[in-house]
ZAMARGU-4260 file (C-alpha; in steps of 0.2 Angstrom, whole numbers, plus 5000, padded with zeros to 4 digits):
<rodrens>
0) 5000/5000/5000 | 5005/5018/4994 | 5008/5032/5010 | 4995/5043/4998 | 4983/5030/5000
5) 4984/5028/5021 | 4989/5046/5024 | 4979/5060/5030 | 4974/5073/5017 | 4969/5085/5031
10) 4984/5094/5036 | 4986/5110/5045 | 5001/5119/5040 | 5007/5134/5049 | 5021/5147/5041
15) 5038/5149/5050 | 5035/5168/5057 | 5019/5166/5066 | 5022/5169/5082 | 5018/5152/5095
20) 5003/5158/5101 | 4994/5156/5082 | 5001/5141/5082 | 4993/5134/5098 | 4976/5142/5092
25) 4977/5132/5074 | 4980/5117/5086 | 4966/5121/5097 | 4953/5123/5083 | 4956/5108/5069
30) 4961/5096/5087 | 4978/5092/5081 | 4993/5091/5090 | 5006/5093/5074 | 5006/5106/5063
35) 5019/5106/5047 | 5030/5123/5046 | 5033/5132/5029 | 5040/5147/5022 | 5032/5163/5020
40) 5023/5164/5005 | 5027/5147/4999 | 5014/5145/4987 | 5020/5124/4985 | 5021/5124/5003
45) 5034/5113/5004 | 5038/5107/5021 | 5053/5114/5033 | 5050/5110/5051 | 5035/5104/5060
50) 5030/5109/5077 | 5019/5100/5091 | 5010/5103/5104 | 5023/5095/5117 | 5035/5108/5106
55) 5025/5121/5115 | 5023/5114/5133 | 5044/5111/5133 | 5052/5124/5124 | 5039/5138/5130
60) 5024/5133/5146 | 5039/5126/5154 | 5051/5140/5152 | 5037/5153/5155 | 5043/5160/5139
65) 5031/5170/5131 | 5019/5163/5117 | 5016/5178/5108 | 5035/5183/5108 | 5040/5169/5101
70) 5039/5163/5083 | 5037/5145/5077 | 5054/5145/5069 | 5060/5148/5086 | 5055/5130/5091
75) 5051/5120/5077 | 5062/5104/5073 | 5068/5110/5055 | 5071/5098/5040 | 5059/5085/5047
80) 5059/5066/5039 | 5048/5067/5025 | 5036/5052/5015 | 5034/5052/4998 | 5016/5048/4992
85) 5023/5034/4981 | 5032/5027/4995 | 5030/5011/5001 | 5018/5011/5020 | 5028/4998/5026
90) 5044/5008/5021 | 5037/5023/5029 | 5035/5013/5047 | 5052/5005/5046 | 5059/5021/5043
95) 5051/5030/5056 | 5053/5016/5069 | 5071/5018/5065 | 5071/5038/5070 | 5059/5039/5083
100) 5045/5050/5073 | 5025/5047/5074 | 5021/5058/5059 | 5028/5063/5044 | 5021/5076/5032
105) 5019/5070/5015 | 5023/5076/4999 | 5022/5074/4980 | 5033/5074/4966 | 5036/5092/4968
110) 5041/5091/4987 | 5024/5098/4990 | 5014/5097/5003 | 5000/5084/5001 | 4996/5076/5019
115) 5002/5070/5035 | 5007/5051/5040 | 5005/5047/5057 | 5007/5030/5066 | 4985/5030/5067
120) 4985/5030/5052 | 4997/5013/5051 | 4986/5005/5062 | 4969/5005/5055 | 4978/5002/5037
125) 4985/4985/5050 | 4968/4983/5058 | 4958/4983/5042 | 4971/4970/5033 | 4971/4959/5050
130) 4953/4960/5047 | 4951/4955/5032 | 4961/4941/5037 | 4950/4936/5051 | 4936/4935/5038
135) 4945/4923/5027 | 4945/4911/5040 | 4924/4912/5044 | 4922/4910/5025 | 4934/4897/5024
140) 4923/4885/5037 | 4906/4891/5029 | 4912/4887/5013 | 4918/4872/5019 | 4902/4868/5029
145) 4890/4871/5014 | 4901/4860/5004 | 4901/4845/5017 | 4884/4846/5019
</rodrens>
């Protein structure tokens, strides 16, 4: 299975020089806890940090910093691991594994931003294959019933 075809398409993207405090409220309204940093006036919006909510407790709630004096470049990780659409799901969660990550935006061909990966999304693409597996296994014995009957 293709990342574009497990990841999230809804993604809330926040540009680099908005101060914290924007960033928390774009969290607060779409209930996310990831936004994906880009530059000012990037039309492609091509991704260059990501920011999260336990960005905003460590770096500023627990240094009292102030939110609105701040600007997401300021505490964003930069040059964050990126998925291809075209890549591989199964790559995606090896490679992620391997760095410690539980999203990834997502890009096209252009390096454009196109969606977020995150490990939920892994595990209802799991779920629903270990569920269809299950379901082999009740129509293998009513199959097998009707037939022996």
């Amino acid at each position: 299975m293709k990342v574009g075809n497990v990841c999230s398409r809804l993604v809330i993207d926040v540009d680099q020089d908005e101060v914290v405090q924007r960033a928390a409220e774009l969290m607060r309204k779409y209930h996310v806890g990831y936004l994906v940093v880009t530059e000012s006036g990037d039309v492609d919006k091509v991704p260059i940090g990501v920011v999260t909510d336990r960005d905003i407790v460590v770096e500023v709630v627990a240094k009292a910093a102030a939110p609105d004096q701040l600007t997401v470049a300021d505490i964003m990780t930069e040059l964050p691991l990126v998925a291809s659409e075209n890549d591989e799901a199964s790559d995606a969660l090896d490679t992620m594994r391997s760095k410690g990550v539980r999203r990834v935006p997502v890009v096209d061909a252009k390096r454009s931003l196109i969606g977020v990966l995150a490990i939920d999304d892994l595990l209802q693409w799991v779920a629903a294959d270990i569920g269809n597996m299950a379901s082999i296994v009740g129509t293998q014995r009513h199959q097998e019933s009707k037939l022996r009957a």
